[in-house]
DOGUNU-657318 format. One record per residue (C-alpha): residue in one letter; x, y, z. Coordinates in steps of 0.1 Angstrom, whole numbers, plus 5000, padded with zeros to 4 digits. Example, Ala and Ser with C-alpha at 12.3 -4.5 7.8 and 13.67 -1.06 7.14 Angstrom:
DOGUNU-657318
a512349555078;s513749895071;
END
This chain:
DOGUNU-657318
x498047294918;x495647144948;x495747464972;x495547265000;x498547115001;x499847505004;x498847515037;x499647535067;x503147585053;x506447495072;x508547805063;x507248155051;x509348445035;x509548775035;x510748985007;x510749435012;x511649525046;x510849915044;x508850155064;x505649925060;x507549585054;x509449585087;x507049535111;x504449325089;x507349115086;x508049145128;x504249065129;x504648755112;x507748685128;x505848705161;x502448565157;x502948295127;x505148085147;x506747985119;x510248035105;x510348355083;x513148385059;x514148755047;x516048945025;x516049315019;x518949545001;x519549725032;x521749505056;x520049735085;x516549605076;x517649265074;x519849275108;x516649445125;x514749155114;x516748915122;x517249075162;x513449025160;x513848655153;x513548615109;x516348445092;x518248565067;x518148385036;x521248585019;x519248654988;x516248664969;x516548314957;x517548194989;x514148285003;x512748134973;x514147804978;x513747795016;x509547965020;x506647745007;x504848155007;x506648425001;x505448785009;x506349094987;x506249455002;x508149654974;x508149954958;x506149934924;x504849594901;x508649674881;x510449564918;x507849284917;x507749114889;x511949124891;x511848994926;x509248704911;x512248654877;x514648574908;x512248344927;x511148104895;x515048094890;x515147934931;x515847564934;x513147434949;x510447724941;x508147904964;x504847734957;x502748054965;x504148444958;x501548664979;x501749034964;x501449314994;x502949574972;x500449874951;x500849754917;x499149724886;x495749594879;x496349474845;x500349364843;x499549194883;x497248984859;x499448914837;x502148824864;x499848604875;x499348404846;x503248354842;x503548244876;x500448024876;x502047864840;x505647794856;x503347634887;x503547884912;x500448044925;x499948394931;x497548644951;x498149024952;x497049154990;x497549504992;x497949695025;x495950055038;x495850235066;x499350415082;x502850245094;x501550255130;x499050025119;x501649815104;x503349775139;x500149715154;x498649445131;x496049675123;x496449715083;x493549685062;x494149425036;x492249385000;x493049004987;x492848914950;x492648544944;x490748214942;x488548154976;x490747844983;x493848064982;x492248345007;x491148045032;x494247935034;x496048255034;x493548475060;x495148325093;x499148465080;x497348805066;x495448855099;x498848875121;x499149185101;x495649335093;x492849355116;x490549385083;x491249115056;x488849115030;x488648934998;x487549154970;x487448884941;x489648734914;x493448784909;x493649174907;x490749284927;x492749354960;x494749594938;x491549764924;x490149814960;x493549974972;x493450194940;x490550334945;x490550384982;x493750574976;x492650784949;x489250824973;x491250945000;x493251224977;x490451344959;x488651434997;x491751555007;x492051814974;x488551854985;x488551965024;x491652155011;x489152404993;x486952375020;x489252475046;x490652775026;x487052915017;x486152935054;x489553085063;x488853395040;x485353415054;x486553465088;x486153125104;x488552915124;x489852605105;x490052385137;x486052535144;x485052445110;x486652075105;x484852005145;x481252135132;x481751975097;x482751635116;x479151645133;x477551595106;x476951445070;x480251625060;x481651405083;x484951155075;x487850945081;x489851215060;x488051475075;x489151345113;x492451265104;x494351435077;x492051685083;x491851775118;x495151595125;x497451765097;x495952025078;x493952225105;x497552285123;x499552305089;x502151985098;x503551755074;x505951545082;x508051305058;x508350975058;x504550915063;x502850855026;x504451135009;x503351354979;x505251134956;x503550844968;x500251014962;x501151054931;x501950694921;x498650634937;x496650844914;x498850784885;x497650384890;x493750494895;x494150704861;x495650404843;x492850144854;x490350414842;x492150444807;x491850094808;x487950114811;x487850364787;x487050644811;x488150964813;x488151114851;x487751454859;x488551524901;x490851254895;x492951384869;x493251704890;x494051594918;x496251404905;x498051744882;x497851944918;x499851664937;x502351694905;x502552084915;x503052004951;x506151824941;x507452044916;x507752304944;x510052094968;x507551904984;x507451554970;x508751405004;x505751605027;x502751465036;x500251475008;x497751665026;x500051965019;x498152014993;x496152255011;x499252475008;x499152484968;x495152544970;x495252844993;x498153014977;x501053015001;x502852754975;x503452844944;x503552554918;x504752604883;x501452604871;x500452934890;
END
């Protein structure tokens, strides 16, 4: 396939409209200037898109066979590669499937290469940072895919991220995301011992999370799951969950099998999150993990 005749496309589509979906799709809708076809199981998401200006293409194939691109924001790579079953089946085809979900490193591949065979391209684009940054266009997006591919992609992906960043061949955006994720849980397991430590020596946790952030201890996670959730003991649902954090470590433990590697902090952060969930709080914010550490939660395990 020449890549250049992907772009600029005449029609886009949009294909997950959840809690991070929604407004990256509004974002497109918005900024693209192009017509965005959508489709969603929840009639709500799709009639709040469609208020916001999308179209609604009644189904998955009907995006298919409408969008030159079409965007994925779904839960897992087992929603993905049945969305991209639906979208070969489309009369005409999308000619390029671009992959915002967290899946896979190894069966995104292998998507790929069944795509690529029945002539559709494909680049996975994976999405950080919070659903505020969502509505904002503010995301942090890690592209896996040919240079030609990114190029042509990087003015659509910057209506939703502020940082788009290509991190190699097909698969590399989902490594990046991996690993920030796992990153981010392991310093959160981290500052959760931290936090209890100075507690039972007498300090203030709000005291110790401002010193700490003035100097080499300092950190994203630090200032805001930190200082923002676990210094006042608030976590809410609905924003990246304890069962998310666990799909995100289960992922980073499976691309480390894959190498052959057996992780240490990984793996437990990864068993703590599972005894976070086990008592009741799979749908909290994962940094309530601090609660497990210092002993007011009791998980199975204790």
């Amino acid at each position: 396939m020449n890549t250049k005749d992907l772009f600029p496309p005449k029609n886009i589509g949009f294909i997950g409209l959840g809690v991070m979906g929604s407004p990256m799709c509004a974002n497109l809708v918005r900024k693209s200037g192009l017509p965005v076809h959508v489709n969603d199981r929840s009639a709500e998401a799709v009639a709040t898109a469609v208020a916001a200006g999308a179209r609604d293409a009644g189904s998955i194939a009907g995006v298919g066979a409408s969008a030159d691109i079409v965007f994925l924001s779904l839960p897992s790579i087992v929603q993905v590669e049945s969305v991209c079953e639906e979208l070969l089946a489309a009369n005409p085809r999308p000619r390029l499937i671009v992959d915002m979900s967290t899946s896979e490193v190894a069966r995104t591949r292998a998507l790929a290469k069944k795509l690529e065979a029945a002539g559709v391209a494909f680049v996975d684009a994976p999405v950080a940072r919070t659903a505020e940054a969502a509505v904002k266009g503010t995301l942090f997006i890690t592209v896996g895919g040919t240079q030609d591919l990114f190029d042509g992609l990087l003015p659509l992906l910057s209506h939703m991220g502020s940082d788009v960043l290509h991190c190699g061949e097909t698969g590399c955006g989902q490594i990046v995301k991996i690993l920030n994720n796992i990153t981010v849980m392991m310093t959160v397991n981290a500052l959760s011992e931290v936090i209890t430590i100075g507690r039972r020596a007498g300090m203030d946790g709000k005291a110790l999370f401002e010193a700490l952030s003035k100097g080499s201890a300092d950190s994203f996670v630090l200032r805001n799951h930190g200082m923002k959730y676990m210094v006042p003991d608030t976590f809410p649902e609905k924003i990246f969950p304890v069962d998310y954090a666990i799909k995100g470590a289960s992922l980073a433990l499976a691309l480390a099998r894959e190498g052959g590697f057996e992780p240490h902090i990984a793996t437990y952060t990864h068993d703590m999150l599972g005894q976070v969930k086990a008592a009741g709080f799979g749908l909290n914010y994962h940094p309530v993990l601090v609660q497990l550490v210092d002993g007011r939660v009791k998980g199975p395990a204790a």
